[in-house]
C-alpha positions, -999 to +999 in steps of 0.1 A: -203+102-395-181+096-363-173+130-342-139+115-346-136+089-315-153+121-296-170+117-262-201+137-247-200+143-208-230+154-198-260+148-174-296+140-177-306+168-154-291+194-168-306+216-194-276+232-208-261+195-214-296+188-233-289+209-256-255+193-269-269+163-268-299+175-292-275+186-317-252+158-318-288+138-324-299+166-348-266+157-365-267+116-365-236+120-352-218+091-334-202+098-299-197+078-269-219+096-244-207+097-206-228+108-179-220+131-151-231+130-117-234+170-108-236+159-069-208+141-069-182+144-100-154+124-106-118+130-096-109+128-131-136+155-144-121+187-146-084+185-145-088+160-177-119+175-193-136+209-176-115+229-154-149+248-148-163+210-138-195+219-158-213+205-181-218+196-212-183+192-224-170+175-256-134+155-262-130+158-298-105+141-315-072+121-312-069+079-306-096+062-291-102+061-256-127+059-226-147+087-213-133+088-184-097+086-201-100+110-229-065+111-247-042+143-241-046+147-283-081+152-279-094+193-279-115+196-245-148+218-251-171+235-232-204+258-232-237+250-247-242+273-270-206+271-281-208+233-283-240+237-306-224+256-333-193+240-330-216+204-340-236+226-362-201+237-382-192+198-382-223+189-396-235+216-422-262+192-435-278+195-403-290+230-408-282+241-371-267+271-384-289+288-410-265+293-440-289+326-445-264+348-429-300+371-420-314+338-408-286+332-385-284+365-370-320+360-364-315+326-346-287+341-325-309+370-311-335+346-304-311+329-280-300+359-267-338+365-255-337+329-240-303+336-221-310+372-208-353+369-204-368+336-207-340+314-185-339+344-155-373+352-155-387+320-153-362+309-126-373+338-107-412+327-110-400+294-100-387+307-068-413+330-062-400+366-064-421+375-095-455+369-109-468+349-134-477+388-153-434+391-151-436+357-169-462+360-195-443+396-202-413+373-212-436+351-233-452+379-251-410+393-265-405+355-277-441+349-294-432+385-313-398+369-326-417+340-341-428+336-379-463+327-386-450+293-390-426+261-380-402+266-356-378+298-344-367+313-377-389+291-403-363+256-399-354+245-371-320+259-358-294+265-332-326+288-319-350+258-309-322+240-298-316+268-267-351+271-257-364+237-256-347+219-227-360+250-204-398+247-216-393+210-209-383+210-172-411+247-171-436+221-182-428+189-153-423+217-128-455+239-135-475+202-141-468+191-107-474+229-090-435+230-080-418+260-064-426+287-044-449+306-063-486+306-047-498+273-045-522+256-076-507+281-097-485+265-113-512+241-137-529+273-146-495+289-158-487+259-180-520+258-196-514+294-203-487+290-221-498+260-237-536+263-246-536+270-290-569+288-286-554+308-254-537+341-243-503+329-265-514+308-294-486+311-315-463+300-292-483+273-274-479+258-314-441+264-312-441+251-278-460+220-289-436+217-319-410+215-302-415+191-280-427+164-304-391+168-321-374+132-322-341+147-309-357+161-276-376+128-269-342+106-273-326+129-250-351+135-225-364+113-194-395+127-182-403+098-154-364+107-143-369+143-145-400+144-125-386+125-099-353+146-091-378+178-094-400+169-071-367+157-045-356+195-055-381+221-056-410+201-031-404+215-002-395+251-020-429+266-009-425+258+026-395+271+026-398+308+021 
């Protein structure tokens, strides 16, 4: 199914654009894709697409055209999360939205522990101005949400869609020991979190799980990632 002659402007480093991008591959659906260069966007970005300039953003609709030219018939959107039920609504079959309207709610106050805990308090640890106890706190409130098995809430949802793109870029930074937390740390921290017979087993699984998912690996460049991390939060130590 076509996401009627719609594009996808996004950009591999992003996180928020990741998860768009999942869903539309959750969904098979076809789009032109368009990336973004957050550094330097085009002139054209925001006043035909995103007045926010953000990403990931979605023309939807009207004639064919070319990313960079959306037609004025097309319905410019914006927001992750938004963007994710919007593809989940166009694409039922998908199951990004639970149709359990429980199962939903569920999924929805899962993400609302990503947005508010996970995604500030690991950007904090990143930067140094908490501990790895601050973090593991975090951990603990998302391994409670979590059945005994598969992913979120039972199927995978709107849910694993939010979280994974963070653990992703958690795992190349914490791998290579990036950011300004104390220095060698950052190994130990990852195989904390990701150790099945460790402190958080349950969520080491989910973690695991969700990072074999086909949709994250055809929308995620580790080599690329790695590179631009290591160009970004290197020298992040030294600094404070």
């Amino acid at each position: 199914m076509r996401l009627q002659q719609s594009s996808s402007m996004s950009a591999q480093i992003c996180p928020f654009a990741q998860r768009t991008e999942i869903a539309l591959h959750e969904a098979k659906a076809d789009f032109v894709r368009y990336e973004i260069d957050l550094q330097n966007k085009p002139e054209w970005y925001a006043p035909k697409v995103n007045p926010a300039s953000k990403v990931p953003a979605i023309a939807y609709g009207g004639p064919e055209a070319p990313p960079d030219d959306p037609s004025p018939q097309s319905v410019k959107l914006a927001e992750s999360l938004i963007l994710v039920e919007f593809i989940g609504d166009l694409f039922p079959q998908a199951s990004i939205l639970p149709a359990d309207p429980v199962k939903r709610a569920q999924a929805r106050f899962f993400v609302d522990v990503v947005s508010n805990k996970l995604v500030p308090g690991y950007h904090q640890y990143l930067q140094g101005k908490s501990s790895a106890d601050d973090l593991y706190k975090v951990v603990e409130s998302l391994e409670s949400l979590l059945p005994s098995e598969g992913f979120a809430v039972g199927e995978y949802s709107l849910a694993d869609i939010a979280i994974t793109p963070f653990l992703a870029r958690a795992r190349v930074a914490l791998s290579n020991d990036l950011g300004a937390y104390p220095q060698g740390e950052g190994p130990k921290v990852l195989e904390a979190l990701t150790n099945k017979q460790g402190k958080f087993p349950r969520f080491a699984k989910y973690f695991e799980d969700l990072l074999a998912r086909e949709s994250f690996k055809a929308t995620f460049d580790e080599a690329y990632l790695t590179e631009r991390y290591k160009a970004r939060f290197g020298n992040l130590r030294n600094q404070q």
